[in-house]
N, C-alpha and C positions, 0 to 999 in steps of 0.2 A: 666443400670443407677441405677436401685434399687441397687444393690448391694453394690453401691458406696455409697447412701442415709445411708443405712444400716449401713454399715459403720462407717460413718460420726454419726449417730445417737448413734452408739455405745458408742464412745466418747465423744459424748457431755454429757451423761447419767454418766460418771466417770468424766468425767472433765466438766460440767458446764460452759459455756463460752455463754453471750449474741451474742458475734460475732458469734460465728459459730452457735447460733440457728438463725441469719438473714439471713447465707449463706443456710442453710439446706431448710429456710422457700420457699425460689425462686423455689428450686430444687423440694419440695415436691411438687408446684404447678405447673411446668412444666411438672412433672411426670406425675402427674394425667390429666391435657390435653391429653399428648401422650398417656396414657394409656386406656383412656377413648374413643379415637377415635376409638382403634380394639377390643372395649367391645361388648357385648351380648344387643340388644337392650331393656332388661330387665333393666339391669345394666344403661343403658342410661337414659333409663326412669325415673327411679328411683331417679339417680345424677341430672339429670336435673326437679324432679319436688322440692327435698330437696333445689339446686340451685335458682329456681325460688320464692320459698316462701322465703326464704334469703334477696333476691334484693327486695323482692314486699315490708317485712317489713325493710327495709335499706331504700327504698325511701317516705316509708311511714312514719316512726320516724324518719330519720335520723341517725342512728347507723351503718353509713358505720364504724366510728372507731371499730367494731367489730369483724370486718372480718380478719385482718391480725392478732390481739392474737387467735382468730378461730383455721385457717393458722396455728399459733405456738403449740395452743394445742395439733393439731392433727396429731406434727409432733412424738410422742412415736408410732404412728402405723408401722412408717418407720419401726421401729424393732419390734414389738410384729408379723405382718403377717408374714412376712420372718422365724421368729423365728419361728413358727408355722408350715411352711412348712419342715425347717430341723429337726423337729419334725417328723414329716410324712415319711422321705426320711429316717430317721435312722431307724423308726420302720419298716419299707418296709423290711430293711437289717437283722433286729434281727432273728433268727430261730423261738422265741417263739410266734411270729403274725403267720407265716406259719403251727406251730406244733399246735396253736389253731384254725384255718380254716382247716384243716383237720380234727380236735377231733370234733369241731360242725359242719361239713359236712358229717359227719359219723354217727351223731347220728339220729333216726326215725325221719321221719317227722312229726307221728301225734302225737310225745313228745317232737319234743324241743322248742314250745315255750318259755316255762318259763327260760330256759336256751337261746337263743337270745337274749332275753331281758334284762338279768343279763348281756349277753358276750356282748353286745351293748350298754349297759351301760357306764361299766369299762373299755374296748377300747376307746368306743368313747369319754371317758371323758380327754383323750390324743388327738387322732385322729380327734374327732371330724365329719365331715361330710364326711373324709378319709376312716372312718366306712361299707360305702354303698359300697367302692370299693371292702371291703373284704366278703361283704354278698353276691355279684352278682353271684360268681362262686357257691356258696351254689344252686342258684335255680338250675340251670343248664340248657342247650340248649333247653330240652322237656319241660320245666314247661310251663303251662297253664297263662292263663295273673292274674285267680284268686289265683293261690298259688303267683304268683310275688307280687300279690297286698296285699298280707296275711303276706306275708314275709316283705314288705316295712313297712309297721305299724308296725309290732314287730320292728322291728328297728327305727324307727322316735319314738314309747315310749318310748326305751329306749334311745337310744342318747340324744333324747331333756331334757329329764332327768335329765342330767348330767349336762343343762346352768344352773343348780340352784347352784351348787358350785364347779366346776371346772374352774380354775386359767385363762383358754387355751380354753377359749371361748370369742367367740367376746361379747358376753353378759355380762360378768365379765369385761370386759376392759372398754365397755361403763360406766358400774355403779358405777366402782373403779374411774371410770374421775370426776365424777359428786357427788362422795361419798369418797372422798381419805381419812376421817378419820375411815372408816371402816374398819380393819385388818385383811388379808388373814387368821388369825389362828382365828379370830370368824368365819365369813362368811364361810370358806370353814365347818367346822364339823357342824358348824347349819342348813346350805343347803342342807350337805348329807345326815344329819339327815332326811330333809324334803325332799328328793328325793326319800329316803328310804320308805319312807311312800307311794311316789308314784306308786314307782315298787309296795309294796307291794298291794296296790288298783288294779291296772294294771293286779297283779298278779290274784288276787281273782274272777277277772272279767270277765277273758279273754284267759290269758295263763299259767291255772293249770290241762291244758289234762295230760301231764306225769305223776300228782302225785308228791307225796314227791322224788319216788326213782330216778322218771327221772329231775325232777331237781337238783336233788346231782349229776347224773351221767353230767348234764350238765354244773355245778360247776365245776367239778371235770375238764373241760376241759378248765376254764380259771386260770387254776392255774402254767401255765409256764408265762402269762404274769400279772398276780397280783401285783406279786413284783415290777417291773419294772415301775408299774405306781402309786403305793404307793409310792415308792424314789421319783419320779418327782414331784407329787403332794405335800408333805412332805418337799421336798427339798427348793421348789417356796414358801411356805409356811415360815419356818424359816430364808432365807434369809429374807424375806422381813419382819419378826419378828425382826431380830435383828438391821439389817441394817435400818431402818425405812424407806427404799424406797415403791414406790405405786407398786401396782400388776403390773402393766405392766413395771415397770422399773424392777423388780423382777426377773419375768420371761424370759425378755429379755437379762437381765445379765447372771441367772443363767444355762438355759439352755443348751446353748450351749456347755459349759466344760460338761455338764452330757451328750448331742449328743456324743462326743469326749469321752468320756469314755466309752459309750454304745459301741461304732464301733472300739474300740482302740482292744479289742481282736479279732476281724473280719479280721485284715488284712489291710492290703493299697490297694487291689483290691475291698473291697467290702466299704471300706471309701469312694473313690474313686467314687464308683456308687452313693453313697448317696452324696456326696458335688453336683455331676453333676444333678441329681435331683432335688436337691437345687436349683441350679443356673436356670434351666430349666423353675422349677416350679415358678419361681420368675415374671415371664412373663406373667402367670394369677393372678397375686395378684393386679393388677393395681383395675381392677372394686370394688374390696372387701375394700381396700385401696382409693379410691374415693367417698364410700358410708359413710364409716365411717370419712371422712376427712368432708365431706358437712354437714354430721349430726351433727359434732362435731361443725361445724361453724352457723349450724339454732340454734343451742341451745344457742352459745354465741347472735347472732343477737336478739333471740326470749326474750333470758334474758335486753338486752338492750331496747328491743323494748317495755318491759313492763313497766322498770323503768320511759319511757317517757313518755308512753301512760298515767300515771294517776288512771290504774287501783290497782295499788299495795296498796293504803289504803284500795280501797273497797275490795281484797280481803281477807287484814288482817280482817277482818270485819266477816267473812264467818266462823263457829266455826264446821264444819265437823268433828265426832266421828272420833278415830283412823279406826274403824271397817269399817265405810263408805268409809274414803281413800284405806285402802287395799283392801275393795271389788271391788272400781273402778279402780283400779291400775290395777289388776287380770282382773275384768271383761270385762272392757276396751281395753287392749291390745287384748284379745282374741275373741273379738268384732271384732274389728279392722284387725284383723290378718285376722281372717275367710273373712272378702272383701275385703284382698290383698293387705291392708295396712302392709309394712313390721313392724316388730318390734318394728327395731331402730328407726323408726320414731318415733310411739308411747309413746316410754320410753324417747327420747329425750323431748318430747313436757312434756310427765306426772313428767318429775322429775325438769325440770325447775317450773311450776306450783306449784308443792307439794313445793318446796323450799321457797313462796311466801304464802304461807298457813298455819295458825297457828295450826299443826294437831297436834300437842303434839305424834308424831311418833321417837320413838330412829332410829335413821340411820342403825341398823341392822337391824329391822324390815323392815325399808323402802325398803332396797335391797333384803331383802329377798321375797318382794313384787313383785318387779319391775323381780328380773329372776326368777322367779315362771310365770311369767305374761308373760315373752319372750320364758319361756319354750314352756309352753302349745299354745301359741299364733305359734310356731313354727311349731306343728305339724300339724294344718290344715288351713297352708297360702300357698297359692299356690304361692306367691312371694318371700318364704324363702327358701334358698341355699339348707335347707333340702331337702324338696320337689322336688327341679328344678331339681336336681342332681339322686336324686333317680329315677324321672320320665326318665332320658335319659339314666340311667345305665340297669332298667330294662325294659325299651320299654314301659311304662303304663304314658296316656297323665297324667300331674300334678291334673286338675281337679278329677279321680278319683283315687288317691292317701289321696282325703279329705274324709276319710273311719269313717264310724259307728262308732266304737269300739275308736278311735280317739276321737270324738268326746264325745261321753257320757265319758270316761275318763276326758277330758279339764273338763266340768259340774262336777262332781263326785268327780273330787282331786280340782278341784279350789275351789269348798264348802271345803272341808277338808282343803285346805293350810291355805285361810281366818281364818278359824278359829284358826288353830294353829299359826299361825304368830301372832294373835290378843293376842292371849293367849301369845306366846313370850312377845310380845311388853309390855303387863300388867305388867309383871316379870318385865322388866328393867328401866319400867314409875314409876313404887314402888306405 
């Protein structure tokens, strides 16, 4: 049924048509029923508490009309997850993900952190949380549960990393929803920028046993698939430069022709495998695609729900330093994150609010806030897909995957990002 959504989504994205966004609207909610019945009881949890506060404030203001443009908004995910997975399923097929999991499973163990971290990085800022699948063979059968657990943090710093400006995160699709005049060619170089800062802290702190030589020699091992994720990233970037479409309409366009060119010198056997992957992998997108469909619909209800409540003068009333919002936006979410409050929630509830608040904040600061704050917030929630996923790939329960070194990092770059996002903002406030 996804695939036909898909589809369906596809089209409407090139051809625009109110009908067929009322036929898609049905479908994306049947979908998410069915899909939500063979989910993860996390997954449940979660849909149904984002669900329940929805209804509590609809019955409470009266903003049922909110719920079906909710519905509509949230129908660009039909294509963004999907696209996301044929992402995964082409890179599965390229030689150069296998010819780098070999280069960094060959190198020492007590030198390559700082090289995981870079190659954890720049994969997963494609891949995403697909990342953990290709570290697993790295520990190997004998590893102890402490190297497993040594080995999962260098990877959730570097991946989570990567939700500060990569295109091909659910992090970025939320913010682009809620921030659609911010342009993939600011946000993505001034994110990196600030990611940059964060490996480099990460670095200083934690994983600089190799030295200089053993981090070049670990460089040196993500350099068959560099290129490959500079096009994409690049790519998603200048369509949606020129075209003035939003990131997720971008991405979801463009993509695909660059999957198809990526696997077009592979053959029709190894296309083949990845389309079927595709189609396969489309069967767990339901829960990831039900989280972000309810989120997207508390935010519309929550924003309705303020307009009637009364509270919207007295918040214009409220005159909160830019410094004060970004430190709560950051500190906030990774509050929040740490007792299991996913994310999305957070950022949903904090960017409706901030929209209501006179913070004298440019909107690229504001997002630069908000995935800095989902980053960090990522790495020690035990209800984010990071986490959940790494805990069953490497046998270590999620609680103690919320590690030290995690932790004073989130402290240590959030003081840092604050500041420099502050300092951003200064520049563009004049």
């Amino acid at each position: 049924m996804l695939a036909l959504l898909w589809a369906g989504e596809l089209v409407y994205l090139v051809f625009p048509s109110a009908i067929l966004a009322n036929v898609l609207t049905p479908g994306l909610i049947v979908f998410v029923l069915f899909a939500l019945a063979a989910s993860r009881w996390q997954t449940l949890a979660l849909c149904g508490a984002l669900l329940a506060a929805s209804l509590a404030l609809c019955f409470a203001f009266g903003v049922w009309s909110a719920l079906w443009p909710g519905f509509q908004k949230a129908l660009i995910f039909l294509a963004f997850m999907p696209t996301a997975m044929l992402i995964r399923s082409t890179a599965d097929q390229r030689p150069e993900i296998a010819t780098t999991r070999f280069l960094f499973a060959s190198l020492p163990r007590a030198k390559r952190d700082g090289g995981l971290l870079i190659g954890c990085h720049a994969i997963g800022s494609v891949l995403g949380v697909g990342i953990f699948s290709l570290l697993a063979p790295i520990a190997g059968p004998d590893a102890v549960e402490d190297e497993r657990r040594q080995l999962v943090a260098v990877g959730l710093r570097g991946m989570c990393l990567a939700a500060v400006w990569s295109p091909f995160f659910v992090s970025m699709a939320l913010a682009s929803e809620y921030l659609p005049d911010v342009p993939l060619w600011q946000i993505m170089p001034a994110g990196f920028l600030l990611a940059m800062v964060g490996l480099l802290t990460s670095y200083v702190l934690f994983d600089n046993a190799g030295g200089v030589l053993g981090l070049v020699r670990s460089l040196r091992s993500l350099g068959p698939v560099l290129p490959n994720v500079a096009v994409a990233a690049i790519v998603v970037a200048v369509v949606s430069g020129v075209s003035g479409l939003s990131t997720l309409q971008s991405l979801a366009i463009s993509v695909p022709p660059l999957c198809a060119l990526a696997l077009a010198p592979l053959g029709r056997a190894k296309a083949a495998i990845a389309c079927r992957a595709t189609y396969r992998g489309l069967g767990n997108l339901g829960g990831e695609i039900g989280i972000l469909t309810f989120s997207v619909i508390l935010g519309m209800v929550f924003a309705g729900a303020l307009a009637h409540s009364g509270l919207v003068p007295d918040l214009a009333l409220l005159t909160p330093s830019p410094v004060t919002v970004i430190a709560v936006i950051i500190g906030g979410m990774c509050i929040t994150g740490f007792f299991g409050i996913h994310p999305i929630v957070s950022a949903t509830v904090l960017l409706v609010l901030v929209a209501h608040l006179p913070h004298g904040i440019a909107d690229l600061s504001l997002m630069l806030a908000i995935l800095t704050g989902w980053a960090l917030a990522a790495m020690i929630s035990i209800s984010g897909i990071s986490v959940v996923l790494s805990s069953a790939l490497f046998h270590v329960p999620p609680e103690r995957l919320i590690m030290r070194q995690n932790l004073i990092l989130v402290g240590v770059f959030g003081m840092i990002a604050i500041f420099l996002i502050s300092l951003v903002n200064f520049v563009l406030s004049g």
